[in-house]
mmJSON file of the N, C-alpha and C atoms, coordinates in Angstrom:
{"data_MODEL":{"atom_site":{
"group_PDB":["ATOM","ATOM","ATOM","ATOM","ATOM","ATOM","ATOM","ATOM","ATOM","ATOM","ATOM","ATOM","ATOM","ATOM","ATOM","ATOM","ATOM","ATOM","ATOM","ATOM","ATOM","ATOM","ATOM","ATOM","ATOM","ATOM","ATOM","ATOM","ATOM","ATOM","ATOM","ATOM","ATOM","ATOM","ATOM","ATOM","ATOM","ATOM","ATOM","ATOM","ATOM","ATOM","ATOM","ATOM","ATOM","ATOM","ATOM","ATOM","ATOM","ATOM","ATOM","ATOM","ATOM","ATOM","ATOM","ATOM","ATOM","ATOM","ATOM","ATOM","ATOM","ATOM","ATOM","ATOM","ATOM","ATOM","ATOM","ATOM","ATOM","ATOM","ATOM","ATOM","ATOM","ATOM","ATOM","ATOM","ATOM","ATOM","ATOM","ATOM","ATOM","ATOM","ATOM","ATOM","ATOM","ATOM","ATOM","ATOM","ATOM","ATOM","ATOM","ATOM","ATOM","ATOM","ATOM","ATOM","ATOM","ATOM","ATOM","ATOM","ATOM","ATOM","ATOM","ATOM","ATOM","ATOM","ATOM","ATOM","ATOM","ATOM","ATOM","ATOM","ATOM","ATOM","ATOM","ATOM","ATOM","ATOM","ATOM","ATOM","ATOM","ATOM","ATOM","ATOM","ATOM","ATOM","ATOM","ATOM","ATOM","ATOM","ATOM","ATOM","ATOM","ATOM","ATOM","ATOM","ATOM","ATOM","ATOM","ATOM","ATOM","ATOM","ATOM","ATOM","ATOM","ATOM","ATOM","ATOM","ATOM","ATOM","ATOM","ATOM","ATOM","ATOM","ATOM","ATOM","ATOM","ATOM","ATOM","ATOM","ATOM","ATOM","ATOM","ATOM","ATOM","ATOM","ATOM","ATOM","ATOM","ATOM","ATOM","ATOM","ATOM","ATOM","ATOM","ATOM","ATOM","ATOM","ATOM","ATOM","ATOM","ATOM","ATOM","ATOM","ATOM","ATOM","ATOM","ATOM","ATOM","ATOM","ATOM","ATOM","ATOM","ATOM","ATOM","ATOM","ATOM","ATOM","ATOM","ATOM","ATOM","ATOM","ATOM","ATOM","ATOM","ATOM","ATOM","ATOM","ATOM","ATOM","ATOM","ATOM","ATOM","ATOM","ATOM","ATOM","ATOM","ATOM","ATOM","ATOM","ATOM","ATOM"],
"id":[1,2,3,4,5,6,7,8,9,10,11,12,13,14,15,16,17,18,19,20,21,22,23,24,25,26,27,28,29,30,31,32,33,34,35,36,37,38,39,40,41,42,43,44,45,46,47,48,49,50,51,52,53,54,55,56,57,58,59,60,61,62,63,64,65,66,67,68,69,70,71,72,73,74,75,76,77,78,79,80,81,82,83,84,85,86,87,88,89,90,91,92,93,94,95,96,97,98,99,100,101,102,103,104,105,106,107,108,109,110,111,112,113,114,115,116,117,118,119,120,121,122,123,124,125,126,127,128,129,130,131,132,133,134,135,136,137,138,139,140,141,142,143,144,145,146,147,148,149,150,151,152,153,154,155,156,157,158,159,160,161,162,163,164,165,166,167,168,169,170,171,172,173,174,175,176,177,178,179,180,181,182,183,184,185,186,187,188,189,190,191,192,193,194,195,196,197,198,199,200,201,202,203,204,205,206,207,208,209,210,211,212,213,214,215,216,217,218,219,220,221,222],
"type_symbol":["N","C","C","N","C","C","N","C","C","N","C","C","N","C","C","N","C","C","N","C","C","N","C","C","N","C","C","N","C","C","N","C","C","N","C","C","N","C","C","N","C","C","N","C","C","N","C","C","N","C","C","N","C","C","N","C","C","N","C","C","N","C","C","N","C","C","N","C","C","N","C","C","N","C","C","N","C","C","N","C","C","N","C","C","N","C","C","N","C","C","N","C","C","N","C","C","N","C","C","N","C","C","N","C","C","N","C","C","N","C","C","N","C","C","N","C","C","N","C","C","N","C","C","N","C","C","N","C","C","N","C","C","N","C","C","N","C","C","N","C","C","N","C","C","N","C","C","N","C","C","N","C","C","N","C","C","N","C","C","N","C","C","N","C","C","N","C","C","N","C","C","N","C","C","N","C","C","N","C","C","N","C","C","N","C","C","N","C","C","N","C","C","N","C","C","N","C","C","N","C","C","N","C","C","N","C","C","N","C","C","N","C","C","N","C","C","N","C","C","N","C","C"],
"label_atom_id":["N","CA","C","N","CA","C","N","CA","C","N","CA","C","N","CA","C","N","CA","C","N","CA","C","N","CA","C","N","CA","C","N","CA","C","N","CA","C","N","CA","C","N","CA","C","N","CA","C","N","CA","C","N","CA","C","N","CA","C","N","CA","C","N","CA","C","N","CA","C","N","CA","C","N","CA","C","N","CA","C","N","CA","C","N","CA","C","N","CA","C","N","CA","C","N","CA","C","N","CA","C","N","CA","C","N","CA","C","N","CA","C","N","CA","C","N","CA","C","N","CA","C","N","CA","C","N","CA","C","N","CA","C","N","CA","C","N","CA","C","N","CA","C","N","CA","C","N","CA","C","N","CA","C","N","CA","C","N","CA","C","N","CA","C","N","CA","C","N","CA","C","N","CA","C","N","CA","C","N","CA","C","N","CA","C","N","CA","C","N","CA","C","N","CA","C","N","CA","C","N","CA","C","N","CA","C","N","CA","C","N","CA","C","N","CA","C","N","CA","C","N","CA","C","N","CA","C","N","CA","C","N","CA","C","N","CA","C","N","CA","C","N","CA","C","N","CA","C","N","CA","C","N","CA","C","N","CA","C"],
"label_alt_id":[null,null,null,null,null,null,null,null,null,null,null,null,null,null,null,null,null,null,null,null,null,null,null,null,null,null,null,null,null,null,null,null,null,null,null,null,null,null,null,null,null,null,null,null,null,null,null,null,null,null,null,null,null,null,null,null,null,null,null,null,null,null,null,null,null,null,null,null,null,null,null,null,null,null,null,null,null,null,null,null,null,null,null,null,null,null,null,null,null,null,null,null,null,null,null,null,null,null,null,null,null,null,null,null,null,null,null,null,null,null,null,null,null,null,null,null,null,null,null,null,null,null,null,null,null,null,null,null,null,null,null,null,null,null,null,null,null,null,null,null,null,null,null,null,null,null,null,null,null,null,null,null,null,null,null,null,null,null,null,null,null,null,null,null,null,null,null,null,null,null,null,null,null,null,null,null,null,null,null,null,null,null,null,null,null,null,null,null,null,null,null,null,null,null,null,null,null,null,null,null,null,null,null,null,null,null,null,null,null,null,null,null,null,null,null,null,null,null,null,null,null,null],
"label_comp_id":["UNK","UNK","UNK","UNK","UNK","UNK","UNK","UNK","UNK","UNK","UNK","UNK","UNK","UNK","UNK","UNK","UNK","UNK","UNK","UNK","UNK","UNK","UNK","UNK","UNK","UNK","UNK","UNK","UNK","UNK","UNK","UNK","UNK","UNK","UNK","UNK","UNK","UNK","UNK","UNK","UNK","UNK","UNK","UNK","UNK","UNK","UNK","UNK","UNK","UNK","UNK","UNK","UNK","UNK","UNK","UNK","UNK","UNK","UNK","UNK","UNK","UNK","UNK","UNK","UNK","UNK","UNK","UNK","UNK","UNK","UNK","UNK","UNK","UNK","UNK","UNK","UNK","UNK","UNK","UNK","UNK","UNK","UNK","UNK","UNK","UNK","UNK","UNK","UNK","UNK","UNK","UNK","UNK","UNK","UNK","UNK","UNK","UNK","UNK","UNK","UNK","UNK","UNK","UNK","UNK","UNK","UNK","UNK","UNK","UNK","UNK","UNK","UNK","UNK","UNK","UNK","UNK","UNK","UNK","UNK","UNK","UNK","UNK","UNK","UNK","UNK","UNK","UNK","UNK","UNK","UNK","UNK","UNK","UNK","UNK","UNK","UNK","UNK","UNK","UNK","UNK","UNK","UNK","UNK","UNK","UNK","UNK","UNK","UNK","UNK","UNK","UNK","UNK","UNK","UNK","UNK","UNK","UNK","UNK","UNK","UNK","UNK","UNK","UNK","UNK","UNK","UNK","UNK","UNK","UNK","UNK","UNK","UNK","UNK","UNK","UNK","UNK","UNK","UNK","UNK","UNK","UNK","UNK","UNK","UNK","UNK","UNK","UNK","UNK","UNK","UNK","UNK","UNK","UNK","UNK","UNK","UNK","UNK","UNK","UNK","UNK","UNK","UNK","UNK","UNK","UNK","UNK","UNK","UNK","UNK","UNK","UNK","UNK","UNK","UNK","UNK","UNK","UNK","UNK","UNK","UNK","UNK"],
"label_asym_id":["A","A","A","A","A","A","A","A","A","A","A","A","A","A","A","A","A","A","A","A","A","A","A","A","A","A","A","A","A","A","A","A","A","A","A","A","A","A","A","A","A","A","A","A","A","A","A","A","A","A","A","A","A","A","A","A","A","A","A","A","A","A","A","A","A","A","A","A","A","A","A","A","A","A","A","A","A","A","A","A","A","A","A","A","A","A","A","A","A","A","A","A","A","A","A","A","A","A","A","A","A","A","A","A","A","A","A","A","A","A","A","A","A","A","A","A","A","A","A","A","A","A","A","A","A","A","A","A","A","A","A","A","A","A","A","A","A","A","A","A","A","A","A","A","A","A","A","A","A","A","A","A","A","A","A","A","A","A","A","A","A","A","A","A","A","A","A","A","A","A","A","A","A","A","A","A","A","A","A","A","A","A","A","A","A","A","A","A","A","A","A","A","A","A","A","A","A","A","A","A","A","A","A","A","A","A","A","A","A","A","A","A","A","A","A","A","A","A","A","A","A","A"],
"label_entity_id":["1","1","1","1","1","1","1","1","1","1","1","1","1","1","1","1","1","1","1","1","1","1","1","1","1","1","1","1","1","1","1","1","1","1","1","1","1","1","1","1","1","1","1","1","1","1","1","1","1","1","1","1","1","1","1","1","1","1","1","1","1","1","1","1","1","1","1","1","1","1","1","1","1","1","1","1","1","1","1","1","1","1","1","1","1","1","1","1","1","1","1","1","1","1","1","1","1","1","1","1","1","1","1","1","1","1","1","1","1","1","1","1","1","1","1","1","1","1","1","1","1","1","1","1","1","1","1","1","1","1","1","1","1","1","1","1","1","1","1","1","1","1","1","1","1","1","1","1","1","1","1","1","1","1","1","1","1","1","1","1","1","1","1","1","1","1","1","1","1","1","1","1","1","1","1","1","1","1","1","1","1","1","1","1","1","1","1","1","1","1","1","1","1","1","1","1","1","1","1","1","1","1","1","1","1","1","1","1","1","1","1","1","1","1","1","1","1","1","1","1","1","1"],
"label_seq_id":[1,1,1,2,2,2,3,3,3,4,4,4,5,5,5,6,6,6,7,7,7,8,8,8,9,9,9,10,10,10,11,11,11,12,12,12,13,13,13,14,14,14,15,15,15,16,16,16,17,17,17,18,18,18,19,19,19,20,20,20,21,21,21,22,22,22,23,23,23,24,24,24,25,25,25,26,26,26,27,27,27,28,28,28,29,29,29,30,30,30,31,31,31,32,32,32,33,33,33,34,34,34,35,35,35,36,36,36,37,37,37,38,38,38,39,39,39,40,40,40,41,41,41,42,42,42,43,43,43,44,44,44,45,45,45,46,46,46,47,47,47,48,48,48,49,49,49,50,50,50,51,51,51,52,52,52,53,53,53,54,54,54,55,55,55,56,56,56,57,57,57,58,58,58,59,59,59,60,60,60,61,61,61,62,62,62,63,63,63,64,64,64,65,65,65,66,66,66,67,67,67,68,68,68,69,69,69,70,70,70,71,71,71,72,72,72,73,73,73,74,74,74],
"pdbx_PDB_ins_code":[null,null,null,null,null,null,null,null,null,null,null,null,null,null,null,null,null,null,null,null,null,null,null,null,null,null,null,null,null,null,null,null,null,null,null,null,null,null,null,null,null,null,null,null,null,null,null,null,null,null,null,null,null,null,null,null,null,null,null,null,null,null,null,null,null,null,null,null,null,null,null,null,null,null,null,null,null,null,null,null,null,null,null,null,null,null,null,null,null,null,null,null,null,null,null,null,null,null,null,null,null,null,null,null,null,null,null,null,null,null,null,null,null,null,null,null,null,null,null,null,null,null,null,null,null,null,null,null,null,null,null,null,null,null,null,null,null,null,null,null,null,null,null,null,null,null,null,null,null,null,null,null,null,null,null,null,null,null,null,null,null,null,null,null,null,null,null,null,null,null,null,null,null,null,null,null,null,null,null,null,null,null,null,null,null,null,null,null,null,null,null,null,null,null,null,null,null,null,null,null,null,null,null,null,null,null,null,null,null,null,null,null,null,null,null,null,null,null,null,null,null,null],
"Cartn_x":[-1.832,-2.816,-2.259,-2.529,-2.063,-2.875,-2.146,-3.268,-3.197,-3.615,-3.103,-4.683,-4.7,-6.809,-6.571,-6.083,-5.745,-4.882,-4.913,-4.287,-4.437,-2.811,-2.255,-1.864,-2.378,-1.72,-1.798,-0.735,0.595,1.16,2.302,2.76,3.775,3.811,4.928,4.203,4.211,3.218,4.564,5.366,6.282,5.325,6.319,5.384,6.861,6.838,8.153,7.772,9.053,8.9,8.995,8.152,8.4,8.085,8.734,9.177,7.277,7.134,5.621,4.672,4.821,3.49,3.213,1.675,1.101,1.097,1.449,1.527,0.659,0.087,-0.907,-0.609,-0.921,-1.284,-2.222,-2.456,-3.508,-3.201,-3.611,-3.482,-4.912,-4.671,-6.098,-6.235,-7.063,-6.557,-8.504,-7.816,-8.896,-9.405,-10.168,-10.722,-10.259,-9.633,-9.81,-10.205,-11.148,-11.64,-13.204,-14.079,-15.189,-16.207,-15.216,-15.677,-15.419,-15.759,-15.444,-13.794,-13.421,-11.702,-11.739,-11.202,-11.587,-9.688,-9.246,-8.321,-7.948,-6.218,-6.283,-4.602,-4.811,-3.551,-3.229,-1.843,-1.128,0.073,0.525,1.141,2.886,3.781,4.799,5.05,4.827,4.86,3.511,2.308,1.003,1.401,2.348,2.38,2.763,3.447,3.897,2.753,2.423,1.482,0.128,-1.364,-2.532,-3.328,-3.82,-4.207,-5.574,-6.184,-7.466,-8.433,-9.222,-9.72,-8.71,-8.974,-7.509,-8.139,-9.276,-9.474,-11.001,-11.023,-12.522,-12.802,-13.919,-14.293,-13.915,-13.738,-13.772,-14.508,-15.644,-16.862,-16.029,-16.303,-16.11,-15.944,-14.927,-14.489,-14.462,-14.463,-14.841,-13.457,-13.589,-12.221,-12.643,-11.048,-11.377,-9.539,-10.624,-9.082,-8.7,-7.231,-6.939,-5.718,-6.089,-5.225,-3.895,-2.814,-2.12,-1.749,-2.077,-1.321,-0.308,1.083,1.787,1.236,1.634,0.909,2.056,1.841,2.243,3.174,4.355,5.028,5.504,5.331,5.38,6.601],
"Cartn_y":[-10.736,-10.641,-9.807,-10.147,-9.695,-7.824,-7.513,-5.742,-5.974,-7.178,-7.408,-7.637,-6.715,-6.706,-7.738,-7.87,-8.712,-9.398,-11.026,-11.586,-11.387,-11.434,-11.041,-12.435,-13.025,-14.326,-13.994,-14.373,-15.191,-13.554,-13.348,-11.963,-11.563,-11.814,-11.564,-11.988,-11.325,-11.467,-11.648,-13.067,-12.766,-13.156,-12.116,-12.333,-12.336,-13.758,-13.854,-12.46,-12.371,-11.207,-12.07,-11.916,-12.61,-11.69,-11.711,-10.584,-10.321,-9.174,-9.315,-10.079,-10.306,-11.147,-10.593,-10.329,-9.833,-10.615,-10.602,-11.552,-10.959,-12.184,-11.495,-12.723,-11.961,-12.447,-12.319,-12.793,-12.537,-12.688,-11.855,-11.916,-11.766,-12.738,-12.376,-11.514,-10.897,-10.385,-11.105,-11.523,-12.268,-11.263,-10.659,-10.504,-10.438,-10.521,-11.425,-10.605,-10.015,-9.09,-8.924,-8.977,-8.849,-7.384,-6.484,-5.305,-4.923,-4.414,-4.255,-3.414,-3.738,-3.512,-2.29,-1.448,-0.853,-0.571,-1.015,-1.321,-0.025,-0.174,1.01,-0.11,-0.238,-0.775,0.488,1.065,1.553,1.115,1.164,0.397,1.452,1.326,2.247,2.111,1.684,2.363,1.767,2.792,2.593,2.468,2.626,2.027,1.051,0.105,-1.193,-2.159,-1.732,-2.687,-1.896,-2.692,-2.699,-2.987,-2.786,-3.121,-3.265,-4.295,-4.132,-5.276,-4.855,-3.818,-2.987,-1.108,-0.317,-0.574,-0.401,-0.229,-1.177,-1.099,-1.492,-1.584,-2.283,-2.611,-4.159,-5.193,-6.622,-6.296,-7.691,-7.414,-7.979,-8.153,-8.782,-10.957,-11.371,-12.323,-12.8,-11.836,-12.078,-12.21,-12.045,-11.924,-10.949,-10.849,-9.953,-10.795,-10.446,-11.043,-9.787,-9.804,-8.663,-8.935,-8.537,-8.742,-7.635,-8.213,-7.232,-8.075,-7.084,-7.225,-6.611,-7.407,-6.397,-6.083,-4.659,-4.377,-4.529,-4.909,-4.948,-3.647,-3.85,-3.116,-3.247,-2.079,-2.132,-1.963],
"Cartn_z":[29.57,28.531,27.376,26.268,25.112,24.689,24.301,23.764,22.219,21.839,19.859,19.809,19.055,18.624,17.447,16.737,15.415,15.046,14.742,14.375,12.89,12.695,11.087,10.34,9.601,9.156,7.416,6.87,7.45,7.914,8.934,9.367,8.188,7.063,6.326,5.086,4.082,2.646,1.711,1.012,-0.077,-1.38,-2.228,-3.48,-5.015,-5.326,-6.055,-7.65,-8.054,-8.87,-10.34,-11.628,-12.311,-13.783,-14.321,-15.695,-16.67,-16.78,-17.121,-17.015,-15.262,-14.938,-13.482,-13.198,-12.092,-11.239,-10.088,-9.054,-7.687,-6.777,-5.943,-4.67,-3.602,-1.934,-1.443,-0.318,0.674,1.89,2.855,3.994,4.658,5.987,6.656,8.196,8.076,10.101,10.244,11.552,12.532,14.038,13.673,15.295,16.172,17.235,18.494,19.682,19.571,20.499,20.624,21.448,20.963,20.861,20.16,19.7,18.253,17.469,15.899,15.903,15.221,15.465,13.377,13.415,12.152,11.252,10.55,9.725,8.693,8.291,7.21,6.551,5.718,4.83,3.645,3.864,3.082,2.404,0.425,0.646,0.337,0.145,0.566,-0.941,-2.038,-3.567,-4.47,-4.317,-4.718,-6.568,-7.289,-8.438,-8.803,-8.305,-7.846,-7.721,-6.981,-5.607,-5.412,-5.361,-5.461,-4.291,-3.534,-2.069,-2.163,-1.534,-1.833,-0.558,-0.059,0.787,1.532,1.032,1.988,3.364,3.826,4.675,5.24,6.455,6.645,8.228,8.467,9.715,9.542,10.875,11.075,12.224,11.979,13.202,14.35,15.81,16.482,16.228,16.742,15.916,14.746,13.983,12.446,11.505,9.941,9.7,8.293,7.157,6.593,6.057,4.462,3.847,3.067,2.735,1.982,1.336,-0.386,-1.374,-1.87,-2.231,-2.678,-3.901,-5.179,-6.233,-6.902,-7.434,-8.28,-9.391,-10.034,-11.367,-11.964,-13.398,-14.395,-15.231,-15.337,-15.942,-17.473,-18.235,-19.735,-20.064],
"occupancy":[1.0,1.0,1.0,1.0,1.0,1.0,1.0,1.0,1.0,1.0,1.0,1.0,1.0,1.0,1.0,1.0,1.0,1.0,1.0,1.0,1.0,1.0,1.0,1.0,1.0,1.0,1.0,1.0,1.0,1.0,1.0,1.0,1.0,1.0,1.0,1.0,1.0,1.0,1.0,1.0,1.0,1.0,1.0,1.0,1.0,1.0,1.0,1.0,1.0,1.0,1.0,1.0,1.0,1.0,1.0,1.0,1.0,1.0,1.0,1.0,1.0,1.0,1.0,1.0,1.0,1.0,1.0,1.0,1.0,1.0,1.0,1.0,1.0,1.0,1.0,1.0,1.0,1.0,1.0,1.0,1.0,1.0,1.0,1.0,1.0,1.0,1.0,1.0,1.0,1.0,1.0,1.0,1.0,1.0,1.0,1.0,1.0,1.0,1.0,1.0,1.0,1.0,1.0,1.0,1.0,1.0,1.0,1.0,1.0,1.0,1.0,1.0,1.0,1.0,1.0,1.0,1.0,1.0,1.0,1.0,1.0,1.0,1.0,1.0,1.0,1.0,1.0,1.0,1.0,1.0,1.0,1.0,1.0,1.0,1.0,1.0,1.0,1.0,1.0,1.0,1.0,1.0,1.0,1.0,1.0,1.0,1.0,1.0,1.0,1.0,1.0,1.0,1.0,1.0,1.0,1.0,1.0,1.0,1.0,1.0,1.0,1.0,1.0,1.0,1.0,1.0,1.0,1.0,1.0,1.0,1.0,1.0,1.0,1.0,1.0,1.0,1.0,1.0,1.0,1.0,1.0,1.0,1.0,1.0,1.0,1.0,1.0,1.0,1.0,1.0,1.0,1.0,1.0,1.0,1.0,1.0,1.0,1.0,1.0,1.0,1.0,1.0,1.0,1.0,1.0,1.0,1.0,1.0,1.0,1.0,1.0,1.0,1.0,1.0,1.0,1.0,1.0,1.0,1.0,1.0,1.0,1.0],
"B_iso_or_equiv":[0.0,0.0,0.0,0.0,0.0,0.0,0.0,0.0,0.0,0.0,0.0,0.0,0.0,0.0,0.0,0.0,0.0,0.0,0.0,0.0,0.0,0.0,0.0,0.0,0.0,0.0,0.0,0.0,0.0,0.0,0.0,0.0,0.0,0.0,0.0,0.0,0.0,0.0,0.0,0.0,0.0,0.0,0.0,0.0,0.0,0.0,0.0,0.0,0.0,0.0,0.0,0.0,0.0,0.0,0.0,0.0,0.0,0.0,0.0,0.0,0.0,0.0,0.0,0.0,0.0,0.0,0.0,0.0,0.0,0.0,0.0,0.0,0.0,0.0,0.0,0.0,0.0,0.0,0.0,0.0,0.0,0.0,0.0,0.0,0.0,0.0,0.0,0.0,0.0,0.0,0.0,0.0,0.0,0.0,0.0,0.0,0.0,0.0,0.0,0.0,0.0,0.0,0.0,0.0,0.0,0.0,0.0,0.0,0.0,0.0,0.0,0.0,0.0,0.0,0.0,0.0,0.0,0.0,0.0,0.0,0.0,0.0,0.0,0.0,0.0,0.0,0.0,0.0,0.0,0.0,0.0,0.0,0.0,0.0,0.0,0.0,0.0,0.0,0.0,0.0,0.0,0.0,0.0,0.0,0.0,0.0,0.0,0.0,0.0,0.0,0.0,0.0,0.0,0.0,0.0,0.0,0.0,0.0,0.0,0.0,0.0,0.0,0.0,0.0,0.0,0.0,0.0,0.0,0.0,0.0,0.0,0.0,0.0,0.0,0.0,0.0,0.0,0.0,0.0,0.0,0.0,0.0,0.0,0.0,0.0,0.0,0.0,0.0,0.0,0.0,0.0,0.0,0.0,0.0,0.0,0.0,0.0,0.0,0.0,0.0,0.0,0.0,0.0,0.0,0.0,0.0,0.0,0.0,0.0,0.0,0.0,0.0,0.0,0.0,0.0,0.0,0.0,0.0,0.0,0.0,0.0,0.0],
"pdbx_formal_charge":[null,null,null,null,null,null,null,null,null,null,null,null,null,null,null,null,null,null,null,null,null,null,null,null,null,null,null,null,null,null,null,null,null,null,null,null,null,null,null,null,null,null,null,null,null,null,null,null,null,null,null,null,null,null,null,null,null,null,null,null,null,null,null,null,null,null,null,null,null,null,null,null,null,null,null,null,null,null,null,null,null,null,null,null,null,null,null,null,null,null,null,null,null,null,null,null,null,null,null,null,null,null,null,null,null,null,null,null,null,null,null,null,null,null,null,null,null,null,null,null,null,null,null,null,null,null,null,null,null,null,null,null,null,null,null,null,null,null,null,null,null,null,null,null,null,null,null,null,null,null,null,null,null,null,null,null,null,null,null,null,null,null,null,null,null,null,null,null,null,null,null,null,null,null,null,null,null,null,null,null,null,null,null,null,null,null,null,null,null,null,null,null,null,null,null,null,null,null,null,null,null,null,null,null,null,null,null,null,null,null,null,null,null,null,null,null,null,null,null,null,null,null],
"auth_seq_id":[1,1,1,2,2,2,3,3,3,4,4,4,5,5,5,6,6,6,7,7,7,8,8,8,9,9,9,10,10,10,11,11,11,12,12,12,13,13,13,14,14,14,15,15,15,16,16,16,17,17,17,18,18,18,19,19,19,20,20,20,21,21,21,22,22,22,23,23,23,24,24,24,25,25,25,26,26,26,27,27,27,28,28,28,29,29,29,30,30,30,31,31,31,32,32,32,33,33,33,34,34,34,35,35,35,36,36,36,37,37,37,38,38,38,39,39,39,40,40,40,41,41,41,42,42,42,43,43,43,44,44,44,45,45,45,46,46,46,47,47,47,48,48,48,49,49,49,50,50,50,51,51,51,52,52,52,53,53,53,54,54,54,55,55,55,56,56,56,57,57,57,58,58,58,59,59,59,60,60,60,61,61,61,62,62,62,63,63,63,64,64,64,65,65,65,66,66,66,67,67,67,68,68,68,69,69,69,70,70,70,71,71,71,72,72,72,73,73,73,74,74,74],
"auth_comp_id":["UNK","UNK","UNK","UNK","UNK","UNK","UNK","UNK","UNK","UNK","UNK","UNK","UNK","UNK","UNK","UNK","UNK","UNK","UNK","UNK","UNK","UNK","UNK","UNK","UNK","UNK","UNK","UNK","UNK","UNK","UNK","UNK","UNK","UNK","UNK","UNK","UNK","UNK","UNK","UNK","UNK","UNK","UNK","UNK","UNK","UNK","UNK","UNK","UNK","UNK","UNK","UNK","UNK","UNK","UNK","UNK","UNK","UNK","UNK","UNK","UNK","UNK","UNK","UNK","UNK","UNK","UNK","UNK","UNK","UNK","UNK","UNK","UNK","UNK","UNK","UNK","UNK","UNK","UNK","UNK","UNK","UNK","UNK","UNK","UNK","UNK","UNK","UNK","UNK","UNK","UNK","UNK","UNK","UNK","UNK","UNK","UNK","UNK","UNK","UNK","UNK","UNK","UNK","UNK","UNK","UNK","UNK","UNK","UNK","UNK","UNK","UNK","UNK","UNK","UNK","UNK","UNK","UNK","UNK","UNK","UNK","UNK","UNK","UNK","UNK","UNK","UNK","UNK","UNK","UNK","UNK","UNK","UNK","UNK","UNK","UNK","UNK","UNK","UNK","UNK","UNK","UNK","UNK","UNK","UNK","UNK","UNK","UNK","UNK","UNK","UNK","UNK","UNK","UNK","UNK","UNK","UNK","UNK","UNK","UNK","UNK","UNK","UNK","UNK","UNK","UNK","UNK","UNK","UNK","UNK","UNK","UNK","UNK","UNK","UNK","UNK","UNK","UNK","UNK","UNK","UNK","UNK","UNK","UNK","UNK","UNK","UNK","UNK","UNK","UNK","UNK","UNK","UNK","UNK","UNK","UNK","UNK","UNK","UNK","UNK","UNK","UNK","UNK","UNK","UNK","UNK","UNK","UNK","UNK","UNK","UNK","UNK","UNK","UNK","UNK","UNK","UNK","UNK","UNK","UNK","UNK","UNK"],
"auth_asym_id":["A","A","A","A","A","A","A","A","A","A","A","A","A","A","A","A","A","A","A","A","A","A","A","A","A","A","A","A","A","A","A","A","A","A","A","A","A","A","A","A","A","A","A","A","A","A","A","A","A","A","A","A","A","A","A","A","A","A","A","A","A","A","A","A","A","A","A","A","A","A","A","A","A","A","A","A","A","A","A","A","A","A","A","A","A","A","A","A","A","A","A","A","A","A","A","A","A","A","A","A","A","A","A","A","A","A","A","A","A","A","A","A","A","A","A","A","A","A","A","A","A","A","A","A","A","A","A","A","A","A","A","A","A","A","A","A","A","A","A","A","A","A","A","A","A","A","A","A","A","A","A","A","A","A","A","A","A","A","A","A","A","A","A","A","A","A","A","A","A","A","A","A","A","A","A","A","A","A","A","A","A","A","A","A","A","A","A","A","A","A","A","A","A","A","A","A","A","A","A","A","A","A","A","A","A","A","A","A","A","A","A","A","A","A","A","A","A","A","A","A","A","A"],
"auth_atom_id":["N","CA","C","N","CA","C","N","CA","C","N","CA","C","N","CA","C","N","CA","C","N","CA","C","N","CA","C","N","CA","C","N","CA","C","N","CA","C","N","CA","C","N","CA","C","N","CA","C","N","CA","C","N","CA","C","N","CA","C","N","CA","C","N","CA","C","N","CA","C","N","CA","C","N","CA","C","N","CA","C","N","CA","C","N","CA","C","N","CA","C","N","CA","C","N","CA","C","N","CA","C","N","CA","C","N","CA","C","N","CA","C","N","CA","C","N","CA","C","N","CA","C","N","CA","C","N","CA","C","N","CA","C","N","CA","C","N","CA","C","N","CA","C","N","CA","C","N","CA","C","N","CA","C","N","CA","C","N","CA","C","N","CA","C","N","CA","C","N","CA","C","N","CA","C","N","CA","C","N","CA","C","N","CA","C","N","CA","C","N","CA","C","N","CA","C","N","CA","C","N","CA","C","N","CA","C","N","CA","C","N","CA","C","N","CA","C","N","CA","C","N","CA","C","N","CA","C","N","CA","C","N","CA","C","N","CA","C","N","CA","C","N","CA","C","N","CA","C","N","CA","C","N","CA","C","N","CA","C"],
"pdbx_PDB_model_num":[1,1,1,1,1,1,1,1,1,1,1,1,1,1,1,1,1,1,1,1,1,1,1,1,1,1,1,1,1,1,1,1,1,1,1,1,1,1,1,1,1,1,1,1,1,1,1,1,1,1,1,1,1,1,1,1,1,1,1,1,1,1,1,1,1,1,1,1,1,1,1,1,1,1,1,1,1,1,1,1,1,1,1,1,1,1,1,1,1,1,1,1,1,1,1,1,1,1,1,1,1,1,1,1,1,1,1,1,1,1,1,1,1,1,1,1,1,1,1,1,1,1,1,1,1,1,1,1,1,1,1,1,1,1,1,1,1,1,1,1,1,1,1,1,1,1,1,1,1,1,1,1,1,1,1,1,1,1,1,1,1,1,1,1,1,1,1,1,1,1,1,1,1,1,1,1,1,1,1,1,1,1,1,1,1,1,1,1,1,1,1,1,1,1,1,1,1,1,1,1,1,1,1,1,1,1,1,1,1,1,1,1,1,1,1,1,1,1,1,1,1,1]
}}}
């Protein structure tokens, strides 16, 4: 039996880099447990990159999408 409270899809977020333009992903985590599973996304250079929901609850089989955007550099 697996101990993975959450499936991560896709497991790998690429995001092509493109000269003054904001670029964005999504990732989803799924449930798979039937207790509320509670989340924290940090991202390793918060001026870069925009995270959004950092954190939260996913109900029991539920899901929860979450964006990362690059910001824009002048």
């Amino acid at each position: 039996m697996s101990n993975t409270l959450l499936r991560i899809y896709p497991s790998e977020l690429k995001m092509p880099f493109e000269l003054r333009k904001s670029n964005s992903g999504c990732i989803e985590l799924v449930n798979k447990t039937d207790q509320r599973v509670a989340f924290k996304v940090k991202t390793t250079n918060p001026k870069k990159y925009a995270v959004r929901p950092t954190s939260g609850i996913v109900p029991p089989g539920g899901s929860c999408g979450i964006t990362s955007a690059s910001t824009l550099l002048h």
